[in-house]
C-alpha positions as CSV (number, residue, x, y, z in Angstrom):
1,X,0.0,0.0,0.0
2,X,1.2,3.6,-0.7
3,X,-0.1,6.6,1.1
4,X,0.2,10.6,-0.1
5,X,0.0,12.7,2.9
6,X,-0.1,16.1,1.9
7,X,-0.8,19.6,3.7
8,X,-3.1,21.7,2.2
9,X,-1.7,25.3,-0.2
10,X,-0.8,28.4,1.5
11,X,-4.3,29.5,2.8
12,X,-5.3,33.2,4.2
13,X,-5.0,34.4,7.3
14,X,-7.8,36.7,8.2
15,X,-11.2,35.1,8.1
16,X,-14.4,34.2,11.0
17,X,-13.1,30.5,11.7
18,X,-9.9,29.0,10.7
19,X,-12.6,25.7,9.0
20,X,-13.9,29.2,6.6
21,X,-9.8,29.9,5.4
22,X,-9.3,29.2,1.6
23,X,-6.2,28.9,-0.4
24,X,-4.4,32.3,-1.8
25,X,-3.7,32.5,-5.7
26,X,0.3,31.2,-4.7
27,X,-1.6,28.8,-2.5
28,X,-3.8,27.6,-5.8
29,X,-0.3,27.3,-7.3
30,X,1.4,25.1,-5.2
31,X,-1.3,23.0,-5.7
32,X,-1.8,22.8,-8.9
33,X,2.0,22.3,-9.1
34,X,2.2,19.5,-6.8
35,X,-0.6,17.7,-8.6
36,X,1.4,17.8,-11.9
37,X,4.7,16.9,-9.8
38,X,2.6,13.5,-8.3
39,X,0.8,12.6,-11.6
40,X,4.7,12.3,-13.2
41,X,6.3,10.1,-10.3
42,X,3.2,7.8,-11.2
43,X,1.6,7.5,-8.0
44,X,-2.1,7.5,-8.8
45,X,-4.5,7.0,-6.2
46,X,-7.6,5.2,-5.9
47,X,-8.9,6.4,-2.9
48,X,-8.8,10.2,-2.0
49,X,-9.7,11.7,2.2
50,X,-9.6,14.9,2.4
51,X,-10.1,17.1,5.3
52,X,-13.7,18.9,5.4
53,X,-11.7,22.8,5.9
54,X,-12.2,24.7,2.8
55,X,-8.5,25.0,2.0
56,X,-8.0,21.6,2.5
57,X,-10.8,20.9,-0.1
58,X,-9.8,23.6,-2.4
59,X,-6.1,22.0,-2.6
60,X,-7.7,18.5,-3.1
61,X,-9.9,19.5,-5.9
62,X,-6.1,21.4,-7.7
63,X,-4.4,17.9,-7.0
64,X,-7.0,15.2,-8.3
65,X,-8.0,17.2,-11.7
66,X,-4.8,16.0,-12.8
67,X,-6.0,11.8,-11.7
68,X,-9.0,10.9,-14.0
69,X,-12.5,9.9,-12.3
70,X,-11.2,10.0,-8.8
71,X,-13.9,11.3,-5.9
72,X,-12.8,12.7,-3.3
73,X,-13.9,11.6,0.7
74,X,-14.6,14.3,3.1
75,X,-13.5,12.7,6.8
76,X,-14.1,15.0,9.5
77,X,-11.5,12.8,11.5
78,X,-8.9,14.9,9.3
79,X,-8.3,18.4,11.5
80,X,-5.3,20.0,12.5
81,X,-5.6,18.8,16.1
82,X,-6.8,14.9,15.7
83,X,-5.1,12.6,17.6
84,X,-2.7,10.8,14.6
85,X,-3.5,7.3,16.5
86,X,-7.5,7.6,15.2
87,X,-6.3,8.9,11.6
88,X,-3.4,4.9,12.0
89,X,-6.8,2.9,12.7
90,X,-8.7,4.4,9.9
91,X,-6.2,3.5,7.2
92,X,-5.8,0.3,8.9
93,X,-9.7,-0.4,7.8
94,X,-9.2,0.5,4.2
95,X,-8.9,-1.1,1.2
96,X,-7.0,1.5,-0.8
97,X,-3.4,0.4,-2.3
98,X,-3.0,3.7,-3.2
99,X,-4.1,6.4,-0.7
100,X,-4.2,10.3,-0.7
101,X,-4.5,12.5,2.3
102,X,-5.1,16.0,2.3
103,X,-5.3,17.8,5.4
104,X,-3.7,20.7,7.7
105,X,-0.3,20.8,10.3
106,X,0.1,19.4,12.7
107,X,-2.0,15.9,11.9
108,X,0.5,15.4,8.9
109,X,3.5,15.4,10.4
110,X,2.3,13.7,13.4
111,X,0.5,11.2,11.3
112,X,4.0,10.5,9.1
113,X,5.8,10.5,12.4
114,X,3.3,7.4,13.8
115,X,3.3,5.7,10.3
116,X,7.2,5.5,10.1
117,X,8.8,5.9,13.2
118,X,5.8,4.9,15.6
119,X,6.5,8.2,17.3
120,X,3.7,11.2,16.6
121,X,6.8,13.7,17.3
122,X,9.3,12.4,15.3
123,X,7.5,13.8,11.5
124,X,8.7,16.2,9.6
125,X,8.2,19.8,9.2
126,X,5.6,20.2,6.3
127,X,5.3,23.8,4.9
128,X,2.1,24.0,2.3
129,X,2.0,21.5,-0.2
130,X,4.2,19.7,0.8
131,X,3.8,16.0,0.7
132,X,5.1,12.7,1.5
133,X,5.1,9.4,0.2
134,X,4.6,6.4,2.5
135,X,4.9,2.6,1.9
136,X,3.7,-0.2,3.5
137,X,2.6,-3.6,3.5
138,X,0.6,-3.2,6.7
139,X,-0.8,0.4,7.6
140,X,0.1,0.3,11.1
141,X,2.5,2.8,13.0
142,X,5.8,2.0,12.7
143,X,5.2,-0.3,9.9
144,X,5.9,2.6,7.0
145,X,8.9,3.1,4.9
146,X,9.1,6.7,3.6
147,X,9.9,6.6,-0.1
148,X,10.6,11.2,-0.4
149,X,9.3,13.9,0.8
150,X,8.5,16.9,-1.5
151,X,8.5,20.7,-0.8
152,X,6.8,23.8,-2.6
153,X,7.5,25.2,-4.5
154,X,10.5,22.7,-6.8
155,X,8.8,19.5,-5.4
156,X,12.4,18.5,-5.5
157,X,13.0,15.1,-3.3
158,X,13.7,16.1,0.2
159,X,14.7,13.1,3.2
């Protein structure tokens, strides 16, 4: 199984709640950029969560245009303060072989940190759009080898 954590694009500061925040036009960017970056290392996934905060759905929505006929799942589970541990148990009940997750700091590097090194603490910093690309044979923590982690805005490999 593979699994595409990715934070959402760089998202506006001022709004009424931080769920409301939508991604900036260098935030649309990114996004659109790291969809074209994924699509080439030919990671194509078949199931898509993405968390139910508008920036969060607006960078999902950049990513998957460029993955033919793939719907994107709204899990509420996917907020910045989840506990990583619920988000582990989840995967662990999916079918997927081929994952995306789109969601907000600090759940993705937590959750990356509890997939690889079975620590929460121990991910790594993710700036917006960043992502990171997991593999596993059982989606349990500590069970997940990470294959490169990509920045915005050169998506060059990064470990």
């Amino acid at each position: 199984m593979k699994i595409l954590i990715m934070r959402h694009g760089e998202a506006e500061t001022r709004v009424t709640t931080d769920a409301e925040r939508q991604l900036t036009d260098r935030g649309r960017e990114q996004a659109a950029t790291a969809g074209k970056v994924l699509s080439a290392t030919g990671f194509e996934p078949d199931i898509v969560w993405c968390s139910p905060y508008r920036r969060a759905q607006q960078t999902c929505s950049e990513v998957i245009a460029f993955f033919g006929g793939v719907e994107p799942m709204t899990i509420d589970l996917l907020q910045p303060d989840t506990n990583p541990n619920q988000v582990v148990n989840l995967i662990s009940e999916t079918k997927a072989q081929q994952l995306m997750i789109v969601s907000h700091q600090p759940l993705v590097s937590s959750l990356t940190g509890l997939l690889v090194n079975a620590d929460h603490r121990s991910g790594p910093p993710m700036s917006p759009a960043s992502m990171v690309l997991l593999d596993t044979e059982i989606p349990l923590a500590g069970c997940c080898q990470q294959q490169w982690l990509k920045h915005a805005p050169t998506f060059e490999n990064s470990n």
